[in-house]
C-alpha positions in Angstrom: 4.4 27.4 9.5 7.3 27.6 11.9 9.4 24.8 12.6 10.5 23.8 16.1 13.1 20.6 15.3 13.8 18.6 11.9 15.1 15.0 11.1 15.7 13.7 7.7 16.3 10.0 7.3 17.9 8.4 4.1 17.2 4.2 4.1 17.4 1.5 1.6 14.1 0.1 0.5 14.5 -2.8 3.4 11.0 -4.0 4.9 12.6 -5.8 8.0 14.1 -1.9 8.7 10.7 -0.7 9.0 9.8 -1.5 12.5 13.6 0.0 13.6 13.0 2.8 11.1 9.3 3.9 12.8 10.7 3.8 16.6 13.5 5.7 15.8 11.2 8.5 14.0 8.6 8.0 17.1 11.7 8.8 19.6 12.4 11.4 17.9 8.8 13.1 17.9 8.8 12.0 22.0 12.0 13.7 22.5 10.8 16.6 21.2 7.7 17.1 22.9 7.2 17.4 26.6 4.0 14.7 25.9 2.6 12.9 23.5 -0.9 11.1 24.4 -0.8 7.5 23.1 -3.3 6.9 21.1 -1.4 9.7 19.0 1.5 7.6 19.2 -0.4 4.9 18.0 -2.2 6.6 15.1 1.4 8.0 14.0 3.2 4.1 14.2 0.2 2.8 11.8 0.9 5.7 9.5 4.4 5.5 8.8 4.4 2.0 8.4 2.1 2.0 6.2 3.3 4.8 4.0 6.9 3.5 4.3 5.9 0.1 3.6 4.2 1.5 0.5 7.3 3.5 -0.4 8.7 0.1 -0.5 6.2 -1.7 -2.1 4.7 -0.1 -4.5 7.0 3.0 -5.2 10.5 1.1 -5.3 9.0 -2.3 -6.3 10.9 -4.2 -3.2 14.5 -3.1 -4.9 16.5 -2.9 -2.2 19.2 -0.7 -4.4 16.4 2.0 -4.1 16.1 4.9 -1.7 13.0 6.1 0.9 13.6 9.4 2.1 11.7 10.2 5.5 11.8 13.9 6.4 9.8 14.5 10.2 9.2 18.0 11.6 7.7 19.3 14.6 5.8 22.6 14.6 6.0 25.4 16.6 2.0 25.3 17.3 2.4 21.5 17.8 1.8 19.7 14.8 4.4 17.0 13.2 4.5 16.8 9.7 6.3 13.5 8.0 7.5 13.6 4.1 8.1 9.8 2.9 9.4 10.0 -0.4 10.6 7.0 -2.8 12.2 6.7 -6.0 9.3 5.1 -7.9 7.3 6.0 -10.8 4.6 7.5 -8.6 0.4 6.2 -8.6 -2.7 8.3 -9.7 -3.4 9.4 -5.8 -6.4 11.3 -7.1 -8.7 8.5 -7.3 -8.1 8.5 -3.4 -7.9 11.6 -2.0 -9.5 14.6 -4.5 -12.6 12.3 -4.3 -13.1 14.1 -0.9 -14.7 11.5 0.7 -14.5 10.2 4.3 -14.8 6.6 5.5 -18.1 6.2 7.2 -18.1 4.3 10.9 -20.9 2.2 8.4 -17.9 1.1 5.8 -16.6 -2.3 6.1 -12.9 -2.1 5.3 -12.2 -5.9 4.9 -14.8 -5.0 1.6 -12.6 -2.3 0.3 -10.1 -3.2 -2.8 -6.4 -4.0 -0.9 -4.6 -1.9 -2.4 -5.9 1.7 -1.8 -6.8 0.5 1.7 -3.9 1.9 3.3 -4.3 5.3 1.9 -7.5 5.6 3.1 -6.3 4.8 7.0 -3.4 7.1 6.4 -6.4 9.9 5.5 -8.5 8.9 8.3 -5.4 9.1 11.0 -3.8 12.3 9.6 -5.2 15.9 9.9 -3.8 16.1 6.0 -2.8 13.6 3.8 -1.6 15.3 0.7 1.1 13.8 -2.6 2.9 15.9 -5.2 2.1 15.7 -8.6 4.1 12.5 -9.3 2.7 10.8 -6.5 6.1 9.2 -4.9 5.7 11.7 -2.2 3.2 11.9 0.7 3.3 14.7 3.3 1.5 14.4 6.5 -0.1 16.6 8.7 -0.9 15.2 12.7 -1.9 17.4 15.7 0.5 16.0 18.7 -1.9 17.2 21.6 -5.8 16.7 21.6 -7.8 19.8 22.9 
C-alpha cells in the first residue's frame, strides 16, 4: 500500500482534547483530498472519538500522565488508515472482532452490553477494524470516496 501524506499526533490522555484532537485529524484528511463526501466525514468523526475516547478510557485509565498516539495516513488508491495507540494494558479484542460477525439492521444496540458497544460501531463504519496482539492498538481502514 502506497502512501500519499502522513501525520502522527502525540497527546496526553485529555478527554476535553478530544473534540480539538478529531477536527484537527479531519482537516488534515480534507486537506489532503480534493473531496471528501460527508457522510464519510461523519462516519470518520464517530470513529475516532470513539477509539480515542477508549484510548483514554479504558487503555490509560483517565491518567492524564499517559500518552495516545494517533498516526493518520492517506493512500495512494484513496483509502485513510488511522493507528490510535495508548499506553494501557491492552483488552481481549477477540471476543469482538475474530467472532466475524456483523450487526444486523434487526439488532437493537441500546440492548448490547456498554462496553464493547463502541467496538462494534467502529467495525460497522470502518472497511477494517483490526488490533495487535496486545490490544492497545487499533488500525483503521476507511474508503474516502464511495463508488
Amino acid at each position: 500500500m502506497k502512501l500519499k501524506r502522513t501525520c502522527e499526533i502525540k497527546v496526553l490522555s485529555e478527554k476535553c482534547d478530544v473534540r480539538k484532537l478529531v477536527n484537527d485529524i479531519v482537516g488534515f484528511l480534507c486537506g489532503c483530498n480534493d473531496y471528501i463526501n460527508e457522510s464519510i466525514v461523519f462516519d470518520i468523526r464517530v470513529v475516532l472519538n470513539e477509539l480515542i475516547v477508549n484510548a483514554i478510557v479504558h487503555g490509560n485509565k483517565n491518567n492524564t500522565n499517559k500518552w495516545i498516539k494517533v498516526k493518520i495516513g492517506i493512500t495512494e488508491n484513496g483509502y485513510a488508515f488511522f493507528i490510535i495507540e495508548d499506553e494501557g494494558e491492552g483488552f481481549d479484542f477477540k471476543s469482538f472482532i475474530e467472532k466475524d460477525f456483523e450487526i444486523e439492521d434487526t439488532v437493537d444496540i441500546k440492548h448490547l452490553k456498554e462496553s464493547g458497544r463502541g467496538v462494534l460501531i467502529v467495525k460497522k463504519l470502518c472497511d477494517k477494524l483490526k488490533f495487535n496482539e496486545k490490544g492497545n492498538k487499533a488500525v483503521v481502514l476507511k474508503k474516502l470516496n464511495q463508488d
